[in-house]
C-alpha positions in Angstrom: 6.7 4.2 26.2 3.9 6.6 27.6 3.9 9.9 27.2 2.5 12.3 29.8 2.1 15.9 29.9 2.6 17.3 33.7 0.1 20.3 35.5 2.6 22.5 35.6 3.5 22.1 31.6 6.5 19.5 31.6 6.3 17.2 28.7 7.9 13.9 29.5 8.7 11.8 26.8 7.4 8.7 25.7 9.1 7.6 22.7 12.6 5.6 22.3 15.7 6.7 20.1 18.0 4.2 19.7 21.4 4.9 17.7 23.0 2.0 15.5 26.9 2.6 15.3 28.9 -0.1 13.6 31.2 -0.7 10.3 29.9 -1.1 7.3 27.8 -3.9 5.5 26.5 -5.1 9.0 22.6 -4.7 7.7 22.4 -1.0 10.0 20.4 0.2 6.7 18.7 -2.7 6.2 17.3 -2.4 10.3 16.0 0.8 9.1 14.1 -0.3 6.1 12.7 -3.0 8.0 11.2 -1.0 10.6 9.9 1.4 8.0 8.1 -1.4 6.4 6.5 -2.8 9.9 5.7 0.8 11.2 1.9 1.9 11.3 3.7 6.1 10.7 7.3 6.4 9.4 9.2 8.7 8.1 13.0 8.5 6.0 15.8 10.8 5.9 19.7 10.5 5.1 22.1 12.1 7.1 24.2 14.0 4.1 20.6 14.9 2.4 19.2 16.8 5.1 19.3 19.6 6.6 18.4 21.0 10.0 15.2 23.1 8.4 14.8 19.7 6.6 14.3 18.0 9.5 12.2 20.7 11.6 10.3 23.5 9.8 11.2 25.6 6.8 9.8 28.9 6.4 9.0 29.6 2.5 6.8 32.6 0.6 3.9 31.8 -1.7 4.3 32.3 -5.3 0.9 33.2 -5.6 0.1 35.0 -2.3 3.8 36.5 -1.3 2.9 35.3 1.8 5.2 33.6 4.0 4.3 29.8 5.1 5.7 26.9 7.3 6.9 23.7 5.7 7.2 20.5 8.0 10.7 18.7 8.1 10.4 15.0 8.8 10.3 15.1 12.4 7.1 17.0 12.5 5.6 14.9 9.4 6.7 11.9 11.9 4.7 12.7 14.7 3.4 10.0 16.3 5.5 7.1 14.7 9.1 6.6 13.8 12.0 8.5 11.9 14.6 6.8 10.7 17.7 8.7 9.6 20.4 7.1 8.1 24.3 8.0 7.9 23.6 10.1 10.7 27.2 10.9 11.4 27.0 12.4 8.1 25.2 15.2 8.8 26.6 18.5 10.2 27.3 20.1 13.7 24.7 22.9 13.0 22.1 20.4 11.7 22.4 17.8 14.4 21.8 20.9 16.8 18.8 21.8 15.6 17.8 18.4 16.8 18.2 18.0 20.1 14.7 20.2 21.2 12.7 17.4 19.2 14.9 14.3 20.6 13.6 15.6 24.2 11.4 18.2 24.2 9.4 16.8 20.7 9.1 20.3 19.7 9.8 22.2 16.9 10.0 26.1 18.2 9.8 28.5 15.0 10.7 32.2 15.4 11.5 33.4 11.8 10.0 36.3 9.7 7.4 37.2 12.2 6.2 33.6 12.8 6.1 32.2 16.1 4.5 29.0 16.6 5.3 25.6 18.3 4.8 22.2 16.3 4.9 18.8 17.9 6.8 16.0 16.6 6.4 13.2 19.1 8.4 11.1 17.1 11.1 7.9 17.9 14.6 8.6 16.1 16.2 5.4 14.8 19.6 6.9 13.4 22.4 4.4 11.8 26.2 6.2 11.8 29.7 4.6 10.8 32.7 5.4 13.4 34.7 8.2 12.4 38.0 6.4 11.5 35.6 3.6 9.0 35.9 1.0 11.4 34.9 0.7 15.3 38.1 1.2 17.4 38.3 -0.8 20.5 40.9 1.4 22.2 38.4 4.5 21.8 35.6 5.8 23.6 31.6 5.6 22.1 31.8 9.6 21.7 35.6 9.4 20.0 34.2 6.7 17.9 31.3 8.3 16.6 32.4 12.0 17.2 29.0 13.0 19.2 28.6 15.1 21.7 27.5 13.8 25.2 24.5 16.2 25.2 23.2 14.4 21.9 24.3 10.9 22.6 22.2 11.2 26.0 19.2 11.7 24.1 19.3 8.3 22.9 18.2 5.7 25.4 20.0 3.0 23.6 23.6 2.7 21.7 24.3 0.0 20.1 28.1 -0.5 18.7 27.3 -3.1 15.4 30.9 -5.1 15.0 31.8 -6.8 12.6 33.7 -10.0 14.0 33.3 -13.1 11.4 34.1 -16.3 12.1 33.5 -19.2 10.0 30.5 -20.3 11.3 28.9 -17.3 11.2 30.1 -16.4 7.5 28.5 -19.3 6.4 25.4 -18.8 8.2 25.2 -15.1 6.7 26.0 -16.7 3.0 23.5 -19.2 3.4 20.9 -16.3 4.6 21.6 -14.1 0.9 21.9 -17.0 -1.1 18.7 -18.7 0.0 16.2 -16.3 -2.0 18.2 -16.9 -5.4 17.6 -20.7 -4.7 14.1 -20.3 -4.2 13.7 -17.8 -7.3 15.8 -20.4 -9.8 13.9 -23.7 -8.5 10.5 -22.3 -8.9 8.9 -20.6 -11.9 6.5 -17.4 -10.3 9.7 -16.6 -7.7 8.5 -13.3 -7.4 5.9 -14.2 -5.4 8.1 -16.7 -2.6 10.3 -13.6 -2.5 7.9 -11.6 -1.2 7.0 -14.0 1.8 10.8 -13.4 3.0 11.6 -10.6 5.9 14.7 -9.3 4.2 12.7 -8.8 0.8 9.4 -8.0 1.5 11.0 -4.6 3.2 12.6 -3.7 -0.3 9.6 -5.0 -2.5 6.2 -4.5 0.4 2.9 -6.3 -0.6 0.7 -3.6 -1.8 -2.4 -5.8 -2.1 -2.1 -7.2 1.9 -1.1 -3.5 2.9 -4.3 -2.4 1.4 -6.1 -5.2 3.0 -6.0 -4.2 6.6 -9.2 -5.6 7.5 -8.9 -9.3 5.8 -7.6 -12.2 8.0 -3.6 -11.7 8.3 -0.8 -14.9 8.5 0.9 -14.7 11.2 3.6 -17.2 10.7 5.2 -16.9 7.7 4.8 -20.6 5.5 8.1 -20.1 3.2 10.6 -18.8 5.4 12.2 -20.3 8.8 15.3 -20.3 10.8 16.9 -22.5 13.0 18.7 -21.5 17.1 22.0 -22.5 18.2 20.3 -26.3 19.3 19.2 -26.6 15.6 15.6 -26.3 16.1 13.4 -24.7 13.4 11.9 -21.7 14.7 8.4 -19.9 12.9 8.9 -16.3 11.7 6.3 -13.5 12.1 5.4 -11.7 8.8 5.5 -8.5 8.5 2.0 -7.6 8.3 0.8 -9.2 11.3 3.3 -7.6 13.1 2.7 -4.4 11.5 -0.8 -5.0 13.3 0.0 -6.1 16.4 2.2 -3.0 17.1 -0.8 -0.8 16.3 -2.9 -2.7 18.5 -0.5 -2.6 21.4 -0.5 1.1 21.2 -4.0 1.5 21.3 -4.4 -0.2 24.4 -4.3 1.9 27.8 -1.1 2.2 28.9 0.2 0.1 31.7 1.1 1.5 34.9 4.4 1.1 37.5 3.9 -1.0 40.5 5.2 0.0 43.7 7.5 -2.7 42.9 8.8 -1.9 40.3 9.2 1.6 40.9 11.6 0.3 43.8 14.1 -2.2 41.8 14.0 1.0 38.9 15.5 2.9 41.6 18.0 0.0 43.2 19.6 -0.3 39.2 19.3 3.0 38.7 22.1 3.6 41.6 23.8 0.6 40.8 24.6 2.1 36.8 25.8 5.0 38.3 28.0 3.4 41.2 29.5 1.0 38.3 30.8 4.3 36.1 31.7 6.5 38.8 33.8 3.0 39.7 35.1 2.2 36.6 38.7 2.5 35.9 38.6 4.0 32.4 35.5 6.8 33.2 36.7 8.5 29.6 35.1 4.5 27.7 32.3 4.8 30.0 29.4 6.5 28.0 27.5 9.2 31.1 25.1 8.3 32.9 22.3 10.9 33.8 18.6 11.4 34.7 18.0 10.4 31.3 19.0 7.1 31.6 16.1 6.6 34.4 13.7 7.9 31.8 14.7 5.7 29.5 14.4 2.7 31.9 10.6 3.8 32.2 10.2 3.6 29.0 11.6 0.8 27.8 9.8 -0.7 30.6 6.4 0.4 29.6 7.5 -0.9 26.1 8.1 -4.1 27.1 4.6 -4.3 29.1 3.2 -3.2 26.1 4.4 -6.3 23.9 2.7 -8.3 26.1 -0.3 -6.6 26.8 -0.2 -5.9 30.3 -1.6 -3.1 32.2 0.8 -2.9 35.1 4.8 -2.7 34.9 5.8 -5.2 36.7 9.2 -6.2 38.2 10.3 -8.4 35.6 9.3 -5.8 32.9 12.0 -3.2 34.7 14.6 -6.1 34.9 14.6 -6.8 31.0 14.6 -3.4 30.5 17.5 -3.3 32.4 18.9 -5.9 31.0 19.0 -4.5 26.9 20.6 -0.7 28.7 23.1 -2.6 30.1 24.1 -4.7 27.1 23.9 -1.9 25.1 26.7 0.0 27.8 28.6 -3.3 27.4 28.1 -3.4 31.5 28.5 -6.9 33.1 25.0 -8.0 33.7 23.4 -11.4 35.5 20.4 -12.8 34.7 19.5 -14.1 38.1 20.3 -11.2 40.5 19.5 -8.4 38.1 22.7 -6.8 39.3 25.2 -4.8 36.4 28.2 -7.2 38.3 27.7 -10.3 39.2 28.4 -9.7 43.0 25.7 -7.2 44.2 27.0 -4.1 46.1 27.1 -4.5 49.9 28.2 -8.4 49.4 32.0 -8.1 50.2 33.9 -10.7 51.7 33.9 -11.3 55.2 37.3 -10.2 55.5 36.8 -6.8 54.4 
């Protein structure tokens, strides 16, 4: 997203947080790793090894000087790039207060032993929790699932539940996935190397030497590694570094503005999300809806303009942004209208 700092002192923020909630061994801490390895700036924290000073400021004295100093927590040390905390339902009520300034605000406000000062940490949170009951209950809402407050899960613009419904099919697509980099390292003599040239490894082992490199001539598809869609066609997979690159460069680029457009279909679904949970029949499953959200449909919006270089938001940029917040709400959505039902409001039957 954009940030942008108002006349009369109103910060609004630019940044996404995104929250991955699932059971276990679904790959939620393998995500993370991944984008730590394809950020330009990122930061790691566990949930159960930090603490709220941890993650904001810490005020320590000086051996030397008996003077009192302020330590950075990872959210400040992030700023401008990514923090990725995981088992984030780990970590305590009185900690995961002390965040909810930087989710929004991306400020760190310090008032201890005669220091008062204001840090920035404009800063993305990607936070991975497991459901409080081990596994995701269907029956449940998101904030009984994950035992979060509505004020904190608001802060995140997207929520994804991570399930973990096998089938055969997908089993053996999953096996074939970890067993593939064993083959390789058994039929080939340096498979150190070939491992490295695979997404899922090269997060837990990183090439130094090409991370060093920045200005020599990058691959951008990767030559040992390719997948294949639902139709059975092989499809090219970016490496790492290239798009390690091509987020920085996307960043760097002025940052695209809203059409008038756009700005009215934003609105139109905007209304519509809020019509369809005020509507629902179980309001308690329905995760809030608030000013937020529109926020948050800005920015994912300028994201996706971002990827592809634009420097106008255009209507189809709102749509697909509109598109991964209502998948991520589990709301009905249609590609062709746009609409979170497939009947747009105002379309009843002539009878009615």
């Amino acid at each position: 997203g954009s940030r942008e700092d108002l006349e009369n002192g109103t910060h609004l923020r630019g940044d996404i947080n995104i929250l991955l909630i699932g059971d276990p061994s679904c790959g939620k801490s393998q995500l993370l790793r991944f984008m730590l390895a394809v950020s330009p700036h990122a930061v790691s924290t566990t949930g159960r090894g930090a603490s709220g000073v941890g993650l904001t400021a810490a005020v320590t004295r000086d051996e030397l000087t008996k003077e009192r100093r302020l330590e950075a927590g990872a959210m400040v040390l992030g700023d401008r790039g990514i923090v990725c905390i995981d088992e984030f339902d780990k970590m305590s009520t009185a900690d995961r207060t002390a965040i909810h300034e930087v989710m929004e605000q991306q400020t760190v406000t310090i008032a201890k032993a005669g220091i008062h000062t204001r840090l920035n940490a404009r800063c993305s949170v990607v936070a991975a929790a497991n459901p409080i009951y081990g596994n995701w209950d269907d029956s449940l809402p998101l904030s009984k699932n994950v035992n979060l407050p509505d004020s904190l899960l608001s802060r995140f613009d997207l929520v994804f539940p991570i399930r973990d419904l096998g089938s055969m099919e997908r089993d053996r697509k999953i096996s074939q996935l970890v067993m593939e980099p064993m083959t390789k390292r058994m039929q080939t003599d340096s498979g150190t190397d070939i491992l490295r040239n695979f997404v899922h490894t090269s997060v837990i082992e990183p090439d130094v030497k090409a991370a060093e490199a920045q200005e020599a001539p990058t691959t951008v598809f990767s030559t040992s590694h390719s997948v294949r869609d639902e139709a059975g066609r092989i499809l090219q997979v970016v490496t790492s570094d290239f798009l390690r690159k091509y987020v920085r460069y996307a960043k760097a680029r002025p940052e695209p503005k809203l059409s008038d457009e756009a700005i009215e279909v934003m609105a139109r679904k905007y209304s519509e999300l809020r019509q369809h949970v005020q509507a629902s029949q179980n309001k308690e499953a329905e995760q809030s809806v608030t000013t937020r959200a529109l926020e948050a449909i800005i920015r994912l919006g300028t994201a996706h303009a971002r990827l592809k270089l634009n420097t106008q938001i255009e209507v189809s940029d709102i749509l697909a942004a509109c598109e991964l917040m209502w998948k991520s709400r589990n709301v009905p959505f249609d590609n062709e209208t746009g609409f979170p039902d497939a009947t747009p409001p105002g379309d009843d039957d002539e009878g009615g």
